[in-house]
FIPAPA-814374 format. One record per residue (C-alpha): residue number from 1; residue in one letter; x, y, z. Coordinates in steps of 0.5 Angstrom, whole numbers, plus 500, padded with zeros to 3 digits. Layout:
# residues N
+-----+-----+-----+-----+-----+
:   n : res :  c1 :  c2 :  c3 :
+-----+-----+-----+-----+-----+
: NUM :   A :   X :   Y :   Z :
...
+-----+-----+-----+-----+-----+
This chain:
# residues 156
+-----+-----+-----+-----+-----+
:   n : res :  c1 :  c2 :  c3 :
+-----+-----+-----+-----+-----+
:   1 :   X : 500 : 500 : 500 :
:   2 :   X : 502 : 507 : 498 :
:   3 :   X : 503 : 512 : 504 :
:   4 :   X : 499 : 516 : 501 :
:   5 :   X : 493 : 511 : 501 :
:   6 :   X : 494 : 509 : 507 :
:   7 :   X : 494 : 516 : 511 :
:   8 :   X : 488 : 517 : 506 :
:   9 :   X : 484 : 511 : 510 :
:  10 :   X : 486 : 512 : 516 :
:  11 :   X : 485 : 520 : 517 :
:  12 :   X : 478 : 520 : 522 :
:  13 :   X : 478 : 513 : 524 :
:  14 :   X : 475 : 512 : 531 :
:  15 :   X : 480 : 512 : 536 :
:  16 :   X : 479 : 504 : 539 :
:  17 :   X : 483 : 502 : 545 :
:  18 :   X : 487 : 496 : 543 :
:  19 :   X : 484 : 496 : 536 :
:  20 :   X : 489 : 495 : 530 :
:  21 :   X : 485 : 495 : 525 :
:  22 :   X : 482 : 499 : 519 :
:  23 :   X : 476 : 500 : 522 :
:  24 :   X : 479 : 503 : 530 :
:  25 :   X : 486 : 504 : 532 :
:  26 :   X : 489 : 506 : 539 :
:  27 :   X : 496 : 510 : 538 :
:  28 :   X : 500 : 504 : 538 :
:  29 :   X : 496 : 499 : 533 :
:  30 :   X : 496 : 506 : 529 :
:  31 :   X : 504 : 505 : 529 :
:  32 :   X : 504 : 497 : 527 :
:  33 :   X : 498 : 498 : 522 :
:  34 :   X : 503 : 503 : 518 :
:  35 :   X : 509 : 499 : 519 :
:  36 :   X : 504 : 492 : 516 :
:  37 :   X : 501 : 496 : 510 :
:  38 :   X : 507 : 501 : 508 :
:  39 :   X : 514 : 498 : 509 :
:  40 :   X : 511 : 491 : 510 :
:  41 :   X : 514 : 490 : 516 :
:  42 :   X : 511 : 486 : 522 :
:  43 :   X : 513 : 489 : 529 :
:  44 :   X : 515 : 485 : 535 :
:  45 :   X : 508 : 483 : 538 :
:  46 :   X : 508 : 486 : 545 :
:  47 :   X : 503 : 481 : 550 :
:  48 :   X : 500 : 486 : 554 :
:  49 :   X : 498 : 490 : 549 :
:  50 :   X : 493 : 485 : 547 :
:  51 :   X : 492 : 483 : 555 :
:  52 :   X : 490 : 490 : 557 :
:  53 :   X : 496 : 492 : 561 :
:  54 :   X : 498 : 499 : 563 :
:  55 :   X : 501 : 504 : 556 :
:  56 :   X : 507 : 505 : 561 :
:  57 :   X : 508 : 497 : 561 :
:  58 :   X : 507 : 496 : 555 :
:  59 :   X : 511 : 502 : 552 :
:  60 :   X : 518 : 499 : 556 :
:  61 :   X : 516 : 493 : 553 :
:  62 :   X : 517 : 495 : 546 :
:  63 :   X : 521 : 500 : 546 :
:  64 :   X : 528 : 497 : 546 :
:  65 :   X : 527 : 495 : 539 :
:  66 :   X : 527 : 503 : 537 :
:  67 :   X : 533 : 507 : 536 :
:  68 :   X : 532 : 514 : 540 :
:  69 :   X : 533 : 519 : 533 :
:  70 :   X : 537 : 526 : 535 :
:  71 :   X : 532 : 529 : 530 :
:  72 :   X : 525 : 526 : 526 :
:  73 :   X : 524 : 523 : 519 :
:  74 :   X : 519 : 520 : 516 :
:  75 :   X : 516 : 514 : 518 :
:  76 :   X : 519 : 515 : 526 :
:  77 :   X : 516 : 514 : 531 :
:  78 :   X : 514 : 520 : 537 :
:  79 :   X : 513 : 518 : 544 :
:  80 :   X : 510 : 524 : 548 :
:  81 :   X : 511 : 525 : 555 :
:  82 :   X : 508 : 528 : 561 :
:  83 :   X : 512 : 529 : 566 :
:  84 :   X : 517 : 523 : 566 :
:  85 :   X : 512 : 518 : 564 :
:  86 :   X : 511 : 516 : 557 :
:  87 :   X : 503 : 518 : 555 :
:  88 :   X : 502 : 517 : 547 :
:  89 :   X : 505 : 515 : 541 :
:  90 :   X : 504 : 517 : 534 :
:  91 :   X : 508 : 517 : 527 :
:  92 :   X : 512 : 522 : 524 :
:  93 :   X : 509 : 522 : 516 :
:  94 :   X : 510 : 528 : 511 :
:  95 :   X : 513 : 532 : 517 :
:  96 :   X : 507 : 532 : 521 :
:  97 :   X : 504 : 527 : 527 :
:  98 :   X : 500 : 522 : 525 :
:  99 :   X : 496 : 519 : 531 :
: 100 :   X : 489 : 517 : 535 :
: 101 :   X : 488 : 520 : 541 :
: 102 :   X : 483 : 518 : 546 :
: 103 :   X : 477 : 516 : 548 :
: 104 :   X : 472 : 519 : 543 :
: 105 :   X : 478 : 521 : 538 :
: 106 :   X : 480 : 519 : 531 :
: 107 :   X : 487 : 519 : 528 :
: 108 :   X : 489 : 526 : 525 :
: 109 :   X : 494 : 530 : 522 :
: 110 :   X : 497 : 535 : 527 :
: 111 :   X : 503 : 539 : 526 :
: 112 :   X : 510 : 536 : 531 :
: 113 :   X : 509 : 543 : 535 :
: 114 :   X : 503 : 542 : 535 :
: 115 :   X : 504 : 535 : 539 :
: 116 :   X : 511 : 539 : 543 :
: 117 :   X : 506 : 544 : 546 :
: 118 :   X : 501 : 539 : 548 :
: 119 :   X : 507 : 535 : 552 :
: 120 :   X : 512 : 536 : 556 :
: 121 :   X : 517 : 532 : 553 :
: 122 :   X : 517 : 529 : 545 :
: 123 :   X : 522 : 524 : 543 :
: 124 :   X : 523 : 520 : 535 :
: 125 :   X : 525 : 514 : 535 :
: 126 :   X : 526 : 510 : 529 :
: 127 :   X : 525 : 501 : 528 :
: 128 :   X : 531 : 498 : 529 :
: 129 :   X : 528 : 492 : 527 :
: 130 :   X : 532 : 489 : 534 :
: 131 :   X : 533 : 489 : 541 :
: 132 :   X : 537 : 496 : 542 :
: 133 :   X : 541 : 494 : 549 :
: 134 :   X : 541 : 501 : 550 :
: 135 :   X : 534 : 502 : 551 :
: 136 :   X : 533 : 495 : 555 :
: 137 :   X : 531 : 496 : 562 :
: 138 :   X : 525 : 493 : 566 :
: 139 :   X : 518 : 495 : 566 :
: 140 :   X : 515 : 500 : 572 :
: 141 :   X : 509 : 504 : 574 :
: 142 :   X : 512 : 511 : 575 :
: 143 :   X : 511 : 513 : 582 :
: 144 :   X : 506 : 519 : 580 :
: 145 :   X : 500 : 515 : 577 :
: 146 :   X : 496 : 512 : 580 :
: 147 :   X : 494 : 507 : 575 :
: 148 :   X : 495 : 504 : 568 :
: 149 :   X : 489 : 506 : 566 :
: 150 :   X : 488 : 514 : 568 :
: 151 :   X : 496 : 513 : 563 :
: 152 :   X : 491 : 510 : 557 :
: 153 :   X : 485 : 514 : 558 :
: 154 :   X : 490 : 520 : 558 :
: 155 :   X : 494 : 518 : 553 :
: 156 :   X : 492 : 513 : 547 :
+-----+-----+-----+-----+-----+
């Protein structure tokens, strides 16, 4: 699939926790429907995604098979944070973000500063295809939130 295409089927797709499909996304199943249908790549499947656990938990699961990027390009993705804690997720496409953002939302185009003023903290992250050592630690809840699921309302 052409990303042209793909961006144009995804555009205001319903929001839908846990959902990767082409009939509702979250903001991680948005990045993994992008990888199988543009490039052709199938993400390493993270198991508490599927069983609902925690976005913070699932998050440090996956992360270690992305590569921290001192810039953005196209395809990456964005981890936004509150705080320390990692909240939401969303690609970098043409420049802009790319994302499906809480209950109620839907998948849109926003300018990368746009999603820097929302949050206190942006990073990229490019597919590295492989266990990056560097990134590997374990899981934890951070001190400050309550629950994984006040983090997932928030966040995706």
């Amino acid at each position: 699939m052409l990303k042209s295409e793909f961006i144009e089927r995804v555009t205001g797709l319903p929001w839908c926790n846990r959902a990767c499909s082409f009939d509702g996304v979250d903001c991680w199943g948005l990045i993994v429907l992008y990888y199988r249908h543009v490039p052709g790549i199938e993400l390493h499947n993270v198991p508490g995604y599927e069983a609902d656990n925690d976005f913070v938990t699932c998050f440090f699961n996956e992360i270690v098979y992305w590569r921290k990027a001192e810039a953005f390009s196209d395809g990456d993705m964005f981890v936004a944070y509150y705080g320390n804690n990692p909240v939401h997720v969303g690609l970098v496409i043409d420049g802009k973000a790319l994302h499906s953002r809480g209950e109620n939302g839907h998948v849109r185009a926003d300018h990368i500063r746009t999603i820097q003023k929302l949050y206190t903290k942006v990073e990229f992250y490019s597919y590295a295809a492989h266990r990056d050592s560097a990134c590997s630690r374990p899981a934890e809840r951070p001190r400050s939130c309550s629950s994984g699921d006040d983090i997932q309302r928030m966040a995706c």
